[in-house]
C-alpha beads as a LAMMPS data file, in Angstrom:
LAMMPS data file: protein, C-alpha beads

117 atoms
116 bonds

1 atom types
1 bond types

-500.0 500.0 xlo xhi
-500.0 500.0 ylo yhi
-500.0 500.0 zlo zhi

Masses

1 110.0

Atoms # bond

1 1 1 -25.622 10.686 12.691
2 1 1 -25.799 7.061 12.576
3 1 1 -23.445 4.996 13.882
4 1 1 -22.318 1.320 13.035
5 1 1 -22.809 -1.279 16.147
6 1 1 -19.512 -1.385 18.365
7 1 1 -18.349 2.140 17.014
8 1 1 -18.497 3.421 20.190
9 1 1 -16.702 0.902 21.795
10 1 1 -12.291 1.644 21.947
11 1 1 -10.722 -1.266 20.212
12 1 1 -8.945 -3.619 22.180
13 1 1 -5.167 -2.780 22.914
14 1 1 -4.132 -5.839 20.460
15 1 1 -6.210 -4.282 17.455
16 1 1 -4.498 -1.082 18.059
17 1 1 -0.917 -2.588 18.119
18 1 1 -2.016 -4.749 15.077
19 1 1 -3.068 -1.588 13.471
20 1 1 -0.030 0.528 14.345
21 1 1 2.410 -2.216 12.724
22 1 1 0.261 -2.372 9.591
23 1 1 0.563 1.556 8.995
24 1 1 4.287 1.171 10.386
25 1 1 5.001 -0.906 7.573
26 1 1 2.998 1.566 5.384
27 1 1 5.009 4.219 7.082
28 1 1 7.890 3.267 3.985
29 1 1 7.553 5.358 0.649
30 1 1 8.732 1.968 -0.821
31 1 1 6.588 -0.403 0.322
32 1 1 3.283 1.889 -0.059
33 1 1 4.826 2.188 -3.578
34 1 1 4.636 -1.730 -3.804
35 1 1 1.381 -1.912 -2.359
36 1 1 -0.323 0.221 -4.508
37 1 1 0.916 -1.057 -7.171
38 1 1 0.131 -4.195 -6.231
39 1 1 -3.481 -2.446 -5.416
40 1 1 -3.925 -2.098 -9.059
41 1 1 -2.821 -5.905 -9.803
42 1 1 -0.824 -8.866 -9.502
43 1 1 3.165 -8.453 -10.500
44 1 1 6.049 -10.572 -10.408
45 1 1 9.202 -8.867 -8.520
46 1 1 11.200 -7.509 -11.902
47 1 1 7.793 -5.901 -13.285
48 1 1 7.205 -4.450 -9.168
49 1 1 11.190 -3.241 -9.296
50 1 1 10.874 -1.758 -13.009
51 1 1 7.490 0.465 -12.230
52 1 1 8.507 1.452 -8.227
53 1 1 12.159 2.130 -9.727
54 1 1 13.982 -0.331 -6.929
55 1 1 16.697 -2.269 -7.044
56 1 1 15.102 -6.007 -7.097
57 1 1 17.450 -7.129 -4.071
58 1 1 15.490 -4.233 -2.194
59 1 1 12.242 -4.751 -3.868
60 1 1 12.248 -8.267 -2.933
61 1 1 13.341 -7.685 0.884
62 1 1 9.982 -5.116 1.337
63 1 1 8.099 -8.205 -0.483
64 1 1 9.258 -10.505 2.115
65 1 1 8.094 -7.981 4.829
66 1 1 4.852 -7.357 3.580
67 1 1 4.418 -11.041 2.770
68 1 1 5.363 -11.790 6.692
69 1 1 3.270 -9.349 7.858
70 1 1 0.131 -10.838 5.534
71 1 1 -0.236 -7.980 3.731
72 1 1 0.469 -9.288 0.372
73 1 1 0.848 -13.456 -0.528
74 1 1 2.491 -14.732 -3.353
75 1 1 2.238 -18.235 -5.429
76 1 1 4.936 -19.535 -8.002
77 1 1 4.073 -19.579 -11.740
78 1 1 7.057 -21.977 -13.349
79 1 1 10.034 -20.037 -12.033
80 1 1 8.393 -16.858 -11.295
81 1 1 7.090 -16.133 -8.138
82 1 1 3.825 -13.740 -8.400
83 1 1 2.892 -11.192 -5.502
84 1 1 -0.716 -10.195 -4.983
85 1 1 -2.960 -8.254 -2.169
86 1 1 -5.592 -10.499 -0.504
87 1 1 -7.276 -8.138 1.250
88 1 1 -9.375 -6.230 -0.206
89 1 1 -9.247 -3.717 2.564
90 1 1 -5.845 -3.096 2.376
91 1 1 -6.401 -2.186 -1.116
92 1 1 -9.108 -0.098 -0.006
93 1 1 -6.984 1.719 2.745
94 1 1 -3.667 2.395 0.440
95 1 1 -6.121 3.770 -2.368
96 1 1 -8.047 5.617 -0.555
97 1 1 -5.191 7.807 1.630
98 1 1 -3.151 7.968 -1.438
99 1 1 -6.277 8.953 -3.603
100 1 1 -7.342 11.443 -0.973
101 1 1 -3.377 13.203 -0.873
102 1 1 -3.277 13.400 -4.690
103 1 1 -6.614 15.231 -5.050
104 1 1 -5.339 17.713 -1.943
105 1 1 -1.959 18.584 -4.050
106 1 1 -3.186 18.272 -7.457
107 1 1 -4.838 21.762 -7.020
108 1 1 -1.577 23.133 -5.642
109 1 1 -0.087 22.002 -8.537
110 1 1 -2.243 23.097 -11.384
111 1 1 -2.213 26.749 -9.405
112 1 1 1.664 26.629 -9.754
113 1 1 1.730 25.107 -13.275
114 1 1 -0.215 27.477 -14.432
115 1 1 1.617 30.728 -12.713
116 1 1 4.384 29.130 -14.431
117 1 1 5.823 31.280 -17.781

Bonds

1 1 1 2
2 1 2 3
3 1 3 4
4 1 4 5
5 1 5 6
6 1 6 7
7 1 7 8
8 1 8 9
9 1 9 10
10 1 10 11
11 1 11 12
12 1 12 13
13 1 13 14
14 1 14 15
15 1 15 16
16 1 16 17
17 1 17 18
18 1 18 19
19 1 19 20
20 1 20 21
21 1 21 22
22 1 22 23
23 1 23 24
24 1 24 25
25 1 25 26
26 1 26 27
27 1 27 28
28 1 28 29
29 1 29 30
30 1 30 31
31 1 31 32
32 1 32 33
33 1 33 34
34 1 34 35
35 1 35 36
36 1 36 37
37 1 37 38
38 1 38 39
39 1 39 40
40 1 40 41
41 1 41 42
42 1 42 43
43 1 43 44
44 1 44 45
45 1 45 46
46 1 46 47
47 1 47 48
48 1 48 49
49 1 49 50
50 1 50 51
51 1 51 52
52 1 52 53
53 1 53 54
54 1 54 55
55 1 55 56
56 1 56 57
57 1 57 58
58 1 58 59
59 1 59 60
60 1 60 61
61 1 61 62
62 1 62 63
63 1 63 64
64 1 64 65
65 1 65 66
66 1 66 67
67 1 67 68
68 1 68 69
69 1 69 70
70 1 70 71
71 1 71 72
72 1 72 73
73 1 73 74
74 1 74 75
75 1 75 76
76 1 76 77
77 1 77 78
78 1 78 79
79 1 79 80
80 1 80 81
81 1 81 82
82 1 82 83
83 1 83 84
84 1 84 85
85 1 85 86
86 1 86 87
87 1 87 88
88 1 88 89
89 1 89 90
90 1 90 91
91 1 91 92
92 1 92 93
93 1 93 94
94 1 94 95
95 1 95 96
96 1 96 97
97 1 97 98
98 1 98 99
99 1 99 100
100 1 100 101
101 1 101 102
102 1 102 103
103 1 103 104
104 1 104 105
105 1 105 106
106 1 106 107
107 1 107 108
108 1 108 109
109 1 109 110
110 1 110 111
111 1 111 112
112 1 112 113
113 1 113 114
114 1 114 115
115 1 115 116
116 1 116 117
């Protein structure tokens, strides 16, 4: 099996800690929410509150986390402000756990729906 160069080296204790505060702010059903969301494009906070189903006081408080912690950036459009991933491999991390867990149930759930009456 191939490996890529510096695979086999650990990471360095700051990547870890880095890493463990990105997936700590994933850790929140809300925010993930937000961030895939966001994944799938750009959103002002009312449209982010109305799809995740948030109060916008709370919607915009995980905004400003993610936003401090560089996960997401935003820029003003008149007197909208407009949220958007920059990362593509943040995008690429939320879709691909949360694409992986939906395949994993959605078999469990088609063999209940259809034992259903």
């Amino acid at each position: 099996m191939a490996t890529l160069a510096g695979d086999r080296d650990d990471p360095s204790a700051e990547v870890l800690t880095e890493a463990a505060a990105v997936f700590g702010l994933l850790a929140s059903p809300a925010r993930l929410h937000l961030m895939w969301a966001l994944s799938q494009g750009e959103s002002d906070v009312t449209h982010l509150a109305d799809r995740v189903g948030g109060a916008l006081p709370a919607v915009s408080q995980h905004l400003a986390k993610l936003k401090l912690a560089g996960l997401v950036r935003s820029r003003r459009e008149g007197r909208r402000q407009v949220y958007y991933v920059d990362d593509p491999d943040i995008v690429t991390v939320v879709r691909v756990m949360v694409g992986q867990l939906t395949a994993r149930t959605a078999p469990a759930v088609r063999g209940t729906a259809s034992r259903m009456p």
